[in-house]
BAVOMI-275734 format. One line per 5 residues: number of its first residue (from 1); their letters; for each residue x, y, z of N, C-alpha, C, CB. Coordinates in Angstrom, 1 decimal. Glycine has a CB too. Layout:
NUM> A> X:Y:Z:X:Y:Z:X:Y:Z:X:Y:Z; ...
END
This chain:
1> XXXXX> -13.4:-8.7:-14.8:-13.6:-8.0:-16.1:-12.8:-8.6:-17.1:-13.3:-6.5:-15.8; -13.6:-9.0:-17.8:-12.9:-9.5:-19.2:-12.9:-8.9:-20.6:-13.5:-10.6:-19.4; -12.4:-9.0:-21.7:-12.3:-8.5:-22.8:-12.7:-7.2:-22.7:-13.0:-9.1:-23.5; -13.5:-6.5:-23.9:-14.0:-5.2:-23.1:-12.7:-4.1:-23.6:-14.1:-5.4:-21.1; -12.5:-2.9:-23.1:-12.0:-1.8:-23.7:-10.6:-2.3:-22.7:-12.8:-0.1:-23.5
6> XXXXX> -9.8:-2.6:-23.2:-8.2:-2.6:-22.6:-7.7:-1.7:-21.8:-7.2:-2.5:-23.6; -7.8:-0.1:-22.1:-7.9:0.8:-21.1:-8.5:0.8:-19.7:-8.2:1.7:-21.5; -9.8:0.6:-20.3:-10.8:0.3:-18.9:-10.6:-1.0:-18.1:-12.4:0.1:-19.4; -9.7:-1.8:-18.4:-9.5:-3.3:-17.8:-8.6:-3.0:-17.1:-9.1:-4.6:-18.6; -7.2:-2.1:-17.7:-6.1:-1.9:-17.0:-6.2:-0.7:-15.8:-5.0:-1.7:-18.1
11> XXXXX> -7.2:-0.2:-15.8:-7.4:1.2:-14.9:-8.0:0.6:-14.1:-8.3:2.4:-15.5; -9.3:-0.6:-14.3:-10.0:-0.9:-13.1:-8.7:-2.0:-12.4:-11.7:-1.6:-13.5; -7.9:-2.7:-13.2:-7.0:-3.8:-12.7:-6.1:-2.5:-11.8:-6.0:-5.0:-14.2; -5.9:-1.2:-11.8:-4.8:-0.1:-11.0:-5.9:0.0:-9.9:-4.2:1.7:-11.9; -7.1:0.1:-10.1:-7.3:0.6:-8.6:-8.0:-1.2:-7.7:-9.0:2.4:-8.7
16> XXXXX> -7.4:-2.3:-8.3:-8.1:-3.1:-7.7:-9.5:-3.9:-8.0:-8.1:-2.5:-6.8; -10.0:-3.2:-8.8:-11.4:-4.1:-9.5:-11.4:-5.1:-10.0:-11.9:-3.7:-10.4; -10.4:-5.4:-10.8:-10.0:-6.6:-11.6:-8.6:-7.1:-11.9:-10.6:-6.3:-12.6; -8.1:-8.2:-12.7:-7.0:-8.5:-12.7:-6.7:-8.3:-14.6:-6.9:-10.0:-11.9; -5.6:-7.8:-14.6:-5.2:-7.4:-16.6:-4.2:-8.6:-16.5:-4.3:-5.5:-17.2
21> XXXXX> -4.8:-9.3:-17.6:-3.5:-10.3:-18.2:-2.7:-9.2:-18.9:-4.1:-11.8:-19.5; -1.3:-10.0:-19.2:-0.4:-9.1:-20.1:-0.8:-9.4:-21.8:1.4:-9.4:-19.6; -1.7:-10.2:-22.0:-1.9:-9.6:-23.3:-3.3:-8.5:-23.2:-2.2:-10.8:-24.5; -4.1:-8.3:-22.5:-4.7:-7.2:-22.2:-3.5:-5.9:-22.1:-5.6:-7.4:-20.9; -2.5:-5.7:-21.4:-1.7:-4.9:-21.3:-0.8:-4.6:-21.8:-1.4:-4.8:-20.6
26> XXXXX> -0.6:-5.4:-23.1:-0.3:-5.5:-24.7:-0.6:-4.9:-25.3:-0.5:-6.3:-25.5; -2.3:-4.7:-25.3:-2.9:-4.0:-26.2:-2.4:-2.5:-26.4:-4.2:-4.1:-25.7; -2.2:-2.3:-25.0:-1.9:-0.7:-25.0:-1.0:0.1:-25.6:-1.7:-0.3:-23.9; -1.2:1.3:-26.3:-0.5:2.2:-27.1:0.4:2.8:-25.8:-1.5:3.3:-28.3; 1.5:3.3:-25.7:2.1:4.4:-25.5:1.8:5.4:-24.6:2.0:4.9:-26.4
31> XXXXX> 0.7:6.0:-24.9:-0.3:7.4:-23.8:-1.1:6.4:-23.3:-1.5:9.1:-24.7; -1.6:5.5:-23.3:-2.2:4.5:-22.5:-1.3:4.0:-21.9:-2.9:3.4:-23.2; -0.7:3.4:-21.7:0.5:2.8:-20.8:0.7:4.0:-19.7:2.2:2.6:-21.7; 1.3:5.4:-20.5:1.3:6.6:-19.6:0.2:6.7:-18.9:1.5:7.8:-20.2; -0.7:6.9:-19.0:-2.1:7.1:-18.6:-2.3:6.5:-17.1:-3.1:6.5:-19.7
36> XXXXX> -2.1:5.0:-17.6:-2.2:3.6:-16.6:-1.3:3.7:-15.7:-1.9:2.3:-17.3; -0.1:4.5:-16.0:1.1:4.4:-14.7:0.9:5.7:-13.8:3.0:4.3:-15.2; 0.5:6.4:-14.3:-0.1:8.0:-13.9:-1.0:7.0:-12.7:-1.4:9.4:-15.4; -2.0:6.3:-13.1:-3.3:6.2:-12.5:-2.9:5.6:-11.0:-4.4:5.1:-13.4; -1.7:4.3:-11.2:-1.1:3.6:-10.5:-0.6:4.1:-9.3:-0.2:3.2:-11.0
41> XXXXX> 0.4:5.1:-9.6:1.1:6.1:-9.2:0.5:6.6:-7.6:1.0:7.3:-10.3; -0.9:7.3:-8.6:-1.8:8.1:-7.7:-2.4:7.2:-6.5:-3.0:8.6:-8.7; -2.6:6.3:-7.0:-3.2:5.1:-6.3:-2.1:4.4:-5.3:-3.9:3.9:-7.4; -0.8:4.5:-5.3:0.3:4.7:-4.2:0.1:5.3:-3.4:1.3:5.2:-4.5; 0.4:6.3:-3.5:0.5:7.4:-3.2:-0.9:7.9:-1.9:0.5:8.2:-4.6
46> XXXXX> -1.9:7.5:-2.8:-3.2:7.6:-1.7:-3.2:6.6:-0.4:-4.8:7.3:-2.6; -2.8:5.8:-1.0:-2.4:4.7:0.0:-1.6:4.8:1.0:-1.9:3.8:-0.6; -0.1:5.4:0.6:0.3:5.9:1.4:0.6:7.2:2.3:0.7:5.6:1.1; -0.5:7.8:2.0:-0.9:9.1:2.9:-2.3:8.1:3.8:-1.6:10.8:1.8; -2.7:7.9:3.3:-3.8:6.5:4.4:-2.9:6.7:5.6:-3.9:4.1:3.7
51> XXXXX> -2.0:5.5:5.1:-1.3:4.8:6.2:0.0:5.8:7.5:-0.5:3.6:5.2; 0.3:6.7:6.7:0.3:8.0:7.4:0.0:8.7:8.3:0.1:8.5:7.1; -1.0:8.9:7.9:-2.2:9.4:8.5:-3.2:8.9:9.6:-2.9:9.7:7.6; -2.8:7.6:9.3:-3.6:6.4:10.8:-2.1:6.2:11.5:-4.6:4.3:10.2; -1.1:6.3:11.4:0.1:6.1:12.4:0.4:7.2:13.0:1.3:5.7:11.8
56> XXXXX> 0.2:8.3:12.5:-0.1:9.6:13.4:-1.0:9.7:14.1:-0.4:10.7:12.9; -2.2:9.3:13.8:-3.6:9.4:14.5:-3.3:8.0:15.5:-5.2:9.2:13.1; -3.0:7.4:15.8:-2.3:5.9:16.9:-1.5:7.2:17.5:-1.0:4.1:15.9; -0.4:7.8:17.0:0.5:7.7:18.1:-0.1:9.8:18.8:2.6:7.3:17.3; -0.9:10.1:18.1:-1.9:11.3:18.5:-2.8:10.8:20.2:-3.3:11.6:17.0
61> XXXXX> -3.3:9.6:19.7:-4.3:8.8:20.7:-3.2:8.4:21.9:-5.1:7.1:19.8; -2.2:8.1:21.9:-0.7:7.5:22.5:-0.7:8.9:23.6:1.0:7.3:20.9; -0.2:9.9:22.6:0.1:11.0:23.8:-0.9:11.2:24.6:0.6:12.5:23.4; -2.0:11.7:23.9:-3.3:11.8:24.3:-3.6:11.0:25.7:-4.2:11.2:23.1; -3.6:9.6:25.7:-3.5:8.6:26.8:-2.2:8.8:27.7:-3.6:7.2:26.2
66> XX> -1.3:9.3:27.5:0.1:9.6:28.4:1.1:9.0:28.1:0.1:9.4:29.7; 0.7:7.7:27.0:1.7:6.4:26.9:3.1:7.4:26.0:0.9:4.7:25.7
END
């Protein structure tokens, strides 16, 4: 994703869609920046309840089996 709305480049570049140069991430005012690190954040965060959640579910399967 190139050129195009700067917000929309840097939101799809947070969840992985694309890559934001830093003059794309230049562009951004202030509540955009906020916006973008909110989005980031979230996208942590989901990530790491994922990975959580499958290391419980391994060691659920673990007792489950007797190991």
């Amino acid at each position: 994703m190139t050129g195009g709305e700067p917000v929309l480049v840097a939101l799809a570049a947070a969840a992985g869609l694309a890559e934001a140069t830093d003059e794309t991430l230049g562009d951004l005012d202030q509540d955009e920046v906020a916006v973008v690190a909110a989005v980031q954040q979230a996208i942590t965060q989901l990530a790491a309840e994922r990975q959580r959640r499958s290391v419980e579910g391994r060691d659920f399967d673990n007792i489950a089996r007797g190991f």
